[in-house]
C-alpha positions in Angstrom: -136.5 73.9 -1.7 -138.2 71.4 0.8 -137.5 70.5 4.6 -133.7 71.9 3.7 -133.3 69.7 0.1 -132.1 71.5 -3.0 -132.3 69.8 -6.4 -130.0 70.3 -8.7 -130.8 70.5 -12.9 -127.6 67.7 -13.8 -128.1 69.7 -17.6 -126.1 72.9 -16.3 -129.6 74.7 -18.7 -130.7 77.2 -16.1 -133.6 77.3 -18.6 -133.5 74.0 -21.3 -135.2 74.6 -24.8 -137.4 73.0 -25.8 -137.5 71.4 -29.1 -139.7 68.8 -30.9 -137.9 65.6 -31.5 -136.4 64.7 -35.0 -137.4 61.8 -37.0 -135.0 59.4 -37.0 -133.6 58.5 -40.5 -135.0 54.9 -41.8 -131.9 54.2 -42.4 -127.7 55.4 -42.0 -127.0 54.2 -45.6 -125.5 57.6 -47.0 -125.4 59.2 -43.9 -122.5 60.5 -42.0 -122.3 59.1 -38.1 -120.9 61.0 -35.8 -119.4 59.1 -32.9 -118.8 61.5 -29.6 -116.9 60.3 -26.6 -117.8 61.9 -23.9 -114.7 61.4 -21.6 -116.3 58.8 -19.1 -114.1 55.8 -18.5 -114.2 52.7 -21.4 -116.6 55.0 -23.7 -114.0 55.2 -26.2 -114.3 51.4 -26.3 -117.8 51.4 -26.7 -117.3 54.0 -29.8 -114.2 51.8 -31.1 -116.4 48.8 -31.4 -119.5 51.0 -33.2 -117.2 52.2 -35.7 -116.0 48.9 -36.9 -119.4 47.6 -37.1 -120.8 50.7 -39.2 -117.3 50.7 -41.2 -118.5 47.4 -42.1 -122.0 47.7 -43.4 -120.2 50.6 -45.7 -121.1 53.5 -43.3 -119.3 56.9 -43.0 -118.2 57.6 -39.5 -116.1 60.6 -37.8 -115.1 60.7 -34.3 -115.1 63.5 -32.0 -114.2 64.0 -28.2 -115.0 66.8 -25.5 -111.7 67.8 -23.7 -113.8 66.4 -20.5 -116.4 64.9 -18.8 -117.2 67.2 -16.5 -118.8 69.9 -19.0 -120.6 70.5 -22.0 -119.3 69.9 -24.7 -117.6 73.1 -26.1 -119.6 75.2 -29.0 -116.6 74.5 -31.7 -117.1 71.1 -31.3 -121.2 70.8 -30.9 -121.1 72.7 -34.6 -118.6 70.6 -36.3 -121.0 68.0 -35.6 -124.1 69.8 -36.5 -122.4 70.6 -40.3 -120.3 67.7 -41.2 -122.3 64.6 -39.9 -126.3 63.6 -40.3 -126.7 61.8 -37.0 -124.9 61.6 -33.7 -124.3 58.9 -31.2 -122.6 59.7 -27.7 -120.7 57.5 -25.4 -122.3 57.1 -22.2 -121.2 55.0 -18.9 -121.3 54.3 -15.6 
């Protein structure tokens, strides 16, 4: 704390892990997407318009959706994702 300011970790990780970063694929073909929505406002239209363009090139894609915005998403969820799809993308806004 300084002159009176507390900063707050916006990650809710009292202590975040720390893990080296993946390589991405070089490519999605045969890959499952995963496309999470988040909650925030219009971020399912975001997703809605990724999914037709992967469904087009060919591309598998499942959708997912934490109950809200305003916390993590829960652990069911988080390891559905982690066993049935290769690669994730979340819907972000503001």
């Amino acid at each position: 704390m300084k002159d009176g300011l507390i900063l707050l970790d916006p990650t809710a990780e009292s202590s975040p892990a720390q893990r080296e970063r993946l390589t991405p694929p070089a490519s999605l073909d045969g890959l499952t997407v995963g496309l999470l929505d988040i909650g925030k406002a219009r971020g399912n239209v975001f997703l809605d318009q990724l999914e037709v363009g992967m469904a087009a090139r060919g591309l598998t894609v499942r959708r997912y959706a934490k109950p809200t915005n305003t916390k993590v998403a829960p652990i069911a969820i988080a390891q559905t994702i982690a066993t049935e799809c290769d690669v994730v993308v979340e819907a972000l806004s503001d």
